[in-house]
N, C-alpha and C positions, 0 to 999 in steps of 0.2 A: 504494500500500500504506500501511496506517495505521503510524503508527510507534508500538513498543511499548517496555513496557522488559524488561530482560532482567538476570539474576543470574546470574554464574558463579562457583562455587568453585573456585579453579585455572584458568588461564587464559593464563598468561604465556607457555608454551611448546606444542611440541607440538599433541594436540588440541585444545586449549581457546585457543589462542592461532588455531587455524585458522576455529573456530566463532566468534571474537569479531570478525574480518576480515568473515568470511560476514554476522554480525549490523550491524555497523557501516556495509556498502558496500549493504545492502537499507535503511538510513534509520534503522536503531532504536537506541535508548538503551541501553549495558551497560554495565552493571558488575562489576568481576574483583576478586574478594577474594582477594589471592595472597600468596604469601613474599615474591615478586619482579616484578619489573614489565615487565624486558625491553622488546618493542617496543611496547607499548601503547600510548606514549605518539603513536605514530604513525598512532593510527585514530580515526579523528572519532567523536565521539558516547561515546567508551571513558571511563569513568575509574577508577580502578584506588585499592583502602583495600590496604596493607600490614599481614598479618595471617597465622597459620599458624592453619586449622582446629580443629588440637590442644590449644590453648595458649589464645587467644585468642576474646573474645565479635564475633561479625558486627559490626560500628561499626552502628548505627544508621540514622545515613545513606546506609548501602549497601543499604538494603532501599525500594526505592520503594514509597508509598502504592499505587499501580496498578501490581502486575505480574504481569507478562504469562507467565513462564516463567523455574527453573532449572533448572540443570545443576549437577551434582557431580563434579569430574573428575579431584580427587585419587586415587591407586591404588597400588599397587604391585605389581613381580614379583619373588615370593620363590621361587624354585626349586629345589628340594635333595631330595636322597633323603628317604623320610619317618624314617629312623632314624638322620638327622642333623638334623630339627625337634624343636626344645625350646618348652613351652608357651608361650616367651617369642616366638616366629616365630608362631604363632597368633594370641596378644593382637598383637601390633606389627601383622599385617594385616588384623587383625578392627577394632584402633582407626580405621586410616583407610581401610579398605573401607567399612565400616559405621558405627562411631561417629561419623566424623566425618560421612559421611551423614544418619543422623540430627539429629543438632545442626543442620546446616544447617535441612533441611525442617520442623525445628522454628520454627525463628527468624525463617522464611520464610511458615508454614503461616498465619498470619492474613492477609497482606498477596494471597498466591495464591486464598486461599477468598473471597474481596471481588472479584475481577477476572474478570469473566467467558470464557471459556477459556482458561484459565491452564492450564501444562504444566509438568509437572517429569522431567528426564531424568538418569538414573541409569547407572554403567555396570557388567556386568558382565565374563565371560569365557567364550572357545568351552570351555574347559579344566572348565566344569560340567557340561554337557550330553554331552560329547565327553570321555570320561575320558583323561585323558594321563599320564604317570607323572612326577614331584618335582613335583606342580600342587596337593600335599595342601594345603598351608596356603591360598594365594590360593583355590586354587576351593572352600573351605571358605564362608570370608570371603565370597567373592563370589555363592555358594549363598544365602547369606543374604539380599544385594543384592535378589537375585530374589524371593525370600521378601515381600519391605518391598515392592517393588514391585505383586505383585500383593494384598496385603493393602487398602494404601494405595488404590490404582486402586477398590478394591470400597466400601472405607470415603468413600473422598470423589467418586465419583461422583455427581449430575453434573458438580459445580462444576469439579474438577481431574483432570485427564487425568493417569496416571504410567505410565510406557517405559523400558524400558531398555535399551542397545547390545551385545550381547557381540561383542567382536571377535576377532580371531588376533592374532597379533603385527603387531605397527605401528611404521614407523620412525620412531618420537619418542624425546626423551630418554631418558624412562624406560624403555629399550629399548637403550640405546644398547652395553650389555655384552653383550647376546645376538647384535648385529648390530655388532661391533668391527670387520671386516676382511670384503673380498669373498670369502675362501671363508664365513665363516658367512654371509651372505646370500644368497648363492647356495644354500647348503644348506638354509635356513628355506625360500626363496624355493620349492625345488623340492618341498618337503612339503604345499604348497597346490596345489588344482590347478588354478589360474591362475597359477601359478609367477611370485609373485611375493609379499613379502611388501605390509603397507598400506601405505596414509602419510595422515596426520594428516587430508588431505581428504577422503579414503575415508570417515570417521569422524563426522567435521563435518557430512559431506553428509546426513547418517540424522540426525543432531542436530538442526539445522536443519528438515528436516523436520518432526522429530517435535515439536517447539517452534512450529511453525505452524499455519495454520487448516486447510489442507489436510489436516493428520492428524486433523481431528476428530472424524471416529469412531473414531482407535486410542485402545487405554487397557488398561492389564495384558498389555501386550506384552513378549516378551524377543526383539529381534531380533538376529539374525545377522549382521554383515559381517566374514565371516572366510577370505574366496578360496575358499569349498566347502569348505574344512578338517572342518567338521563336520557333512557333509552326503555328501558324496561321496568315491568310494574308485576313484581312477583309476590 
């Protein structure tokens, strides 16, 4: 396999820290733009600029001349009744659902349009397509996601492929309050129906994919890996 390079926004943990194993242990070059660093330092080929997407411009040097594929993988789950969301829960997930989405693919968008099958992977939530209730602000946000995704995919066609993941819930960090103790686990776990909730490899694995050449004909995709949650009523 040729080795490629690879851009992740967020990475340290969770998914992103699953896809950067998967990308480093198949030969290829990545780079994690994150808050924090965690194990990175433990995967060959990794290197990792300290950075928060909000705040902060891409370093420069984290953007290889030839590449090959990113990923966006900052998110959030803001869940609450909708008449306890204040504009302020909206902007806080629309900045790092979307805006900081954007910025990235900006900053990235000449170095991906020069490299021939270059992918960019995006994520959304089962909670757009599959209405859920206190899911108003994120699957707002994350409505959006989709929106960029298939705009994008039409706009830069053929140069750059863009996909994006919706998932269920997944046991990563940012997760880590919905899935506190084995009765709520059990209780998410038995709402899908492969009664079980994700985990960060489940996630990586469609990432991964979709970042390869194998997926070279997807593009303006929103795929699903969500335990059937949004698909099936058993």
């Amino acid at each position: 396999m040729d080795q490629k390079n690879y851009l992740l926004i967020g990475g340290s943990t969770g998914i992103g820290f699953s896809l950067a194993k998967k990308l480093s242990a198949a030969g290829h070059t990545v780079t994690v733009c994150s808050r924090t660093s965690g194990e990175l330092h433990s995967l060959p080929g990794v290197d990792h600029f300290e950075m928060d997407i909000l705040k902060d411009e891409i370093p420069e040097g984290a953007i290889s001349d030839n590449l090959h594929g990113m990923v966006y993988l900052p998110g959030s789950i803001n869940l609450k009744p909708f008449r306890s969301l204040k504009p302020a829960d909206f902007q806080a997930d629309f900045e790092i659902n979307v805006l900081g989405a954007i910025k990235a693919i900006q900053a990235a968008e000449g170095k991906l349009r020069k490299t021939p099958g270059s992918a960019v992977v995006l994520f959304s939530t089962v909670a757009v397509q599959q209405g859920m209730p206190y899911h108003a602000s994120v699957a707002a946000s994350k409505g959006a996601v989709e929106g960029i995704v298939r705009s994008l995919a039409a706009e830069w066609a053929p140069k750059v492929r863009l996909n994006a993941i919706a998932p269920s819930l997944t046991d990563t960090p940012l997760a880590s309050r919905l899935l506190s103790n084995e009765d709520r686990k059990n209780q998410s776990a038995d709402r899908h129906p492969l009664k079980r909730v994700g985990t960060p490899e489940d996630i990586a694995n469609l990432a991964h994919f979709l970042l390869s050449d194998e997926s070279a004909w997807i593009t303006g995709q929103v795929m699903a890996v969500d335990g059937g949650i949004g698909a099936l009523k058993v």
